[in-house]
C-alpha positions in Angstrom: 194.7 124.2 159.5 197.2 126.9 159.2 198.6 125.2 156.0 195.5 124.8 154.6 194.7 128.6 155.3 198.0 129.4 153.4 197.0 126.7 150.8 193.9 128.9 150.2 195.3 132.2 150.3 197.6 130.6 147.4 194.8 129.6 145.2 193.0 133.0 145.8 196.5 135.0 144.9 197.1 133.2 141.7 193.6 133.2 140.6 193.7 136.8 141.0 197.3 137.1 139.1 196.0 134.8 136.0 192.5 136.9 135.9 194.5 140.4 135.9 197.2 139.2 133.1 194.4 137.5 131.0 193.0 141.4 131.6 196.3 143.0 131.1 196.8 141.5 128.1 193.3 141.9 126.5 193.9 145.9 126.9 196.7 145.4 124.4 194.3 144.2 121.8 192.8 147.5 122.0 190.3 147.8 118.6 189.1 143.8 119.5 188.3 145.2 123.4 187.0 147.9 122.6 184.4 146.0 119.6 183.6 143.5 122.4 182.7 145.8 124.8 180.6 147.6 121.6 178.5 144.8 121.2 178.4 143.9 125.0 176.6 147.8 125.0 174.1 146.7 122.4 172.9 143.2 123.6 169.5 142.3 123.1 167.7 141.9 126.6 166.7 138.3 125.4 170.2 137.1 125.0 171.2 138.4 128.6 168.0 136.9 130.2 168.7 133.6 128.2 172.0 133.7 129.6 170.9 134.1 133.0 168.4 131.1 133.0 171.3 128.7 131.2 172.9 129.5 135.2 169.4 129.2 136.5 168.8 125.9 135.0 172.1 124.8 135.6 171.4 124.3 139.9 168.1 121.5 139.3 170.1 119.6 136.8 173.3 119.1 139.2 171.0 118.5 141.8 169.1 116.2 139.7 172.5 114.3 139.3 173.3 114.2 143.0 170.5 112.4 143.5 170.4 109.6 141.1 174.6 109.0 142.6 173.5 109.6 146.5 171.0 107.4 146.1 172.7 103.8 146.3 173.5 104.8 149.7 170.8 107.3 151.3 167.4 108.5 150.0 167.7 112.9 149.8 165.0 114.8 148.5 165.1 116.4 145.3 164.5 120.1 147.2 167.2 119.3 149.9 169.5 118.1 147.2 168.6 121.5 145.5 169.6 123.7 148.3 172.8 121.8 149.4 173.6 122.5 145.7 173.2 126.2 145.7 174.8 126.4 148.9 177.7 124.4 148.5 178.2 126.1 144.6 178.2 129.3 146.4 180.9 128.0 149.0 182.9 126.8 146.0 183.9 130.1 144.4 186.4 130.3 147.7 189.6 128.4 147.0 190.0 125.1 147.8 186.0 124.3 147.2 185.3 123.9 150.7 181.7 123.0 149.7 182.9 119.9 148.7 183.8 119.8 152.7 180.3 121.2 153.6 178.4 118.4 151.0 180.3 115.4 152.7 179.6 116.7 156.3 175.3 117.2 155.5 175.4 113.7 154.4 177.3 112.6 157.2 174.7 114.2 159.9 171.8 114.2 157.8 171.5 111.0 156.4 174.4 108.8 157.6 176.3 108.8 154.4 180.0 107.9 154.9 182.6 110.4 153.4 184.1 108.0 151.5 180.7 107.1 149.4 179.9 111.1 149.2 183.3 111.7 147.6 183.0 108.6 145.5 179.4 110.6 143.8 182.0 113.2 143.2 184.6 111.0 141.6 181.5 109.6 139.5 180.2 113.0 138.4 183.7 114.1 137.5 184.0 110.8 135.1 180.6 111.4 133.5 181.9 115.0 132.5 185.2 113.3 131.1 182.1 111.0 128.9 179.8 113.3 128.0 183.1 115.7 127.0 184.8 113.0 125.2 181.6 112.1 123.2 180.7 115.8 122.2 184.1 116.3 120.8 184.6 113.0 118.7 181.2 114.0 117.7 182.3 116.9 115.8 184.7 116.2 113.6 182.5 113.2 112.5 179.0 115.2 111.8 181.5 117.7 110.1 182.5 114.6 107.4 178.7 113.5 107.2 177.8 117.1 106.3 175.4 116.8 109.1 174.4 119.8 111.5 176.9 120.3 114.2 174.9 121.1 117.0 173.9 117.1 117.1 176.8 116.7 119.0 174.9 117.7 121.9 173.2 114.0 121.4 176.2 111.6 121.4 176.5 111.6 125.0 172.8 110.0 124.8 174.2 106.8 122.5 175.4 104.9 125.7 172.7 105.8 127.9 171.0 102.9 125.9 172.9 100.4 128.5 170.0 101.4 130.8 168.0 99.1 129.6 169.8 97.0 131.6 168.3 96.9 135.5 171.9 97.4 136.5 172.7 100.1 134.6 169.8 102.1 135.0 171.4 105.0 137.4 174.3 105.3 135.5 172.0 106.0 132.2 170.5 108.5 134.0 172.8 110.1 135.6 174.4 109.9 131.8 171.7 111.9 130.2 171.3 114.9 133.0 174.8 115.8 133.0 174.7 115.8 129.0 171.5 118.3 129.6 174.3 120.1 132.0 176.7 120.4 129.5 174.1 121.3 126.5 173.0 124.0 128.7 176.9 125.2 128.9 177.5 125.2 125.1 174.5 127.7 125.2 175.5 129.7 127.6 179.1 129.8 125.7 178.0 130.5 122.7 175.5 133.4 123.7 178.4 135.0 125.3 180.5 134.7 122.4 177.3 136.6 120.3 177.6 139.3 123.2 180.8 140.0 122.8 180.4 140.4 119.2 182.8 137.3 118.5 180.0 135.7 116.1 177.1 137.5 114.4 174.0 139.2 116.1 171.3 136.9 116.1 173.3 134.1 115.0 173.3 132.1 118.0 170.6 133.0 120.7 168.0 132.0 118.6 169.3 128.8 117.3 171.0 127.7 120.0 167.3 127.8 122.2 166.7 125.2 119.9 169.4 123.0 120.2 169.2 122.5 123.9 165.5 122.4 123.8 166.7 119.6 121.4 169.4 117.8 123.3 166.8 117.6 126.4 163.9 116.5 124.6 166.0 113.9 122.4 164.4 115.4 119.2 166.5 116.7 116.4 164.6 119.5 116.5 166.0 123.0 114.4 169.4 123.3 114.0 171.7 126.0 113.5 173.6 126.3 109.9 176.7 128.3 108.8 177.7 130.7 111.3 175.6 129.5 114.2 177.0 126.0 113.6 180.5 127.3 113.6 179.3 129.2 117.0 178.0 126.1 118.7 181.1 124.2 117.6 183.6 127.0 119.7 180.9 126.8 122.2 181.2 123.2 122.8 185.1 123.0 122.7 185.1 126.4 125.6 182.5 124.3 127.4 184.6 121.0 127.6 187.9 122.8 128.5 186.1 125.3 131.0 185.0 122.0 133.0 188.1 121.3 133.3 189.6 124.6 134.1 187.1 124.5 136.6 188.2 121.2 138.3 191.5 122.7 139.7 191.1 122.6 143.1 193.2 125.5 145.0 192.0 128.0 142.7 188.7 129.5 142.9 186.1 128.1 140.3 188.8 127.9 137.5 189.8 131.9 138.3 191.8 133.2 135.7 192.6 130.0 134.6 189.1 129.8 132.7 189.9 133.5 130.9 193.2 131.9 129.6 191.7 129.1 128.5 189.0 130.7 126.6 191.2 133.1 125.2 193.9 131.1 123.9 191.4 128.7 122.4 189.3 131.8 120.9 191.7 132.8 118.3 193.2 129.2 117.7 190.1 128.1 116.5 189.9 131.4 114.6 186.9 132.1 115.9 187.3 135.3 117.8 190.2 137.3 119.7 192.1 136.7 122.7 190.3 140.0 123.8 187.1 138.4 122.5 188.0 135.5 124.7 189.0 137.0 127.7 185.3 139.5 127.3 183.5 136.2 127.3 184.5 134.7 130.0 183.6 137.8 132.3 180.4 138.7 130.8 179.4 134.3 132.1 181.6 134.9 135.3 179.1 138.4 135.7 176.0 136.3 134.8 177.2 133.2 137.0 177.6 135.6 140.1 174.0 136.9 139.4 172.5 133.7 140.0 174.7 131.7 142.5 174.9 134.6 145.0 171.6 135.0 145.7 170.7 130.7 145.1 173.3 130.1 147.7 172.2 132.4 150.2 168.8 131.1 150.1 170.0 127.4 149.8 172.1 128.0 153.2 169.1 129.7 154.7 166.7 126.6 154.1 169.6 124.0 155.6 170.4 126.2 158.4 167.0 126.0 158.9 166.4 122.3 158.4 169.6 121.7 160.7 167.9 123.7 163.4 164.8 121.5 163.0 166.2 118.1 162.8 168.1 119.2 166.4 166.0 120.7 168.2 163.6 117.4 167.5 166.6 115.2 169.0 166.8 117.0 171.5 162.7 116.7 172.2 162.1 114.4 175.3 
């Protein structure tokens, strides 16, 4: 215990160090900080709301995911899944994700779900981000030959999903096409906080990029972005891809600091923004994430604490 409190501490002290150099060095780039926080001043009240429900939509589609993969060994409603989601996303900004601990233990009590099998849904989800990644980014380069719009990239993950026709393969199809809706919904929210900062055009990307996840989730084509917006959406889906896995480290708060480097030094390598750009971006989302996890996870805990106080009290009925 005391080694994994020092473990923690760790994570928490580099996550810290990593966020305040990425910082540091931002400050440097004084005219690109200063622009960013410019057009951070002057952001439309759509884009910020559309930001905010990209987070917000984020918690029923990881629940929605959880389910399908808990399935095969317990049967967990869609609205508990929903609260053990916000709980435990809330109890994974702490180093060392403990939520992960909290998720295997409800299962375990709840619904007599061995560790091993919760972990194993975990190990699954992880590989279908490593798909749905994978596919996104071949994607690209391809649809760039073709001439074709960009943003269809946030369909190729849907290609193998066709094995589900098979009885068999069923779950994993649709376990396949929710976490591409995941990561759609990250490339948006990525690429509206690249238009906040000011790193693309105003009005560039909000618009179009409502379209292209309305797209991606409904399986249409749908409108899609051209020029600068398709140039946005293709930065956006590289910073989504390597913020997930940022994100997976696992003695470091949700990818802290580690996510503002990674942004930043793939911002001006794709020259499509500044390392200040980069390093702006990644706190307006870490800002907006906060915003909606904080107060999801408090009410998420509230409604297990709750249902935990239920289930024992009727076990403990005569």
């Amino acid at each position: 215990m005391r080694a994994r409190g020092w473990m923690r501490w760790l994570g928490l002290g580099i996550g810290v160090a990593c966020l305040a150099g990425a910082i540091v060095v931002a400050m440097r780039e004084r005219t690109a900080l200063e622009a960013a926080l410019d057009a951070l001043r002057a952001a439309r009240p759509s884009a910020v709301a559309l930001l905010l429900l990209g987070f917000l939509a984020g918690i029923p589609l990881t629940a929605a995911l959880f389910v399908l993969l808990i399935r095969r060994f317990a049967r967990v409603g869609f609205g508990e899944m929903l609260a053990l989601i916000s709980a435990t996303s809330l109890a994974n900004m702490l180093p060392l994700k403990p939520g992960l601990i909290g998720r295997v233990a409800w299962h375990r009590v709840h619904h007599g779900v061995r560790a091993t099998d919760t972990l194993r849904t975990v190990v699954e989800a992880i590989l279908l981000s490593a798909l749905v990644a994978a596919l996104m980014l071949a994607a690209v380069p391809v649809l760039r030959a073709v001439g074709a719009p960009v943003a269809l990239a946030l369909l190729a993950p849907a290609l193998p999903a066709v094995v589900g026709i098979l009885p068999r393969a069923r779950t994993f199809a649709a376990a396949l096409l929710v976490r591409q809706c995941e990561f759609a919904v990250s490339v948006g929210r990525y690429a509206i906080a690249l238009e906040l900062v000011g790193a693309v055009a105003r009005d560039t990307v909000a618009g179009s990029m409502a379209g292209s996840m309305s797209a991606s989730m409904s399986g249409s084509m749908g409108n899609t972005a051209a020029g600068s917006a398709g140039v946005a959406i293709e930065t956006a889906i590289v910073l989504s891809c390597a913020s997930a896995v940022a994100t997976l480290v696992p003695f470091v708060s949700n990818g802290l600091g580690l996510r503002e480097w990674t942004t930043a030094l793939i911002l001006p390598a794709l020259d499509a923004g500044t390392f200040a750009a980069g390093v702006s971006a990644e706190l307006v989302l870490r800002a907006a994430e906060l915003l909606v996890t904080v107060p999801a996870g408090l009410v998420g805990g509230a409604w297990l604490a709750r249902r935990a106080r239920d289930v024992s009290s009727t076990r403990r009925a005569p």
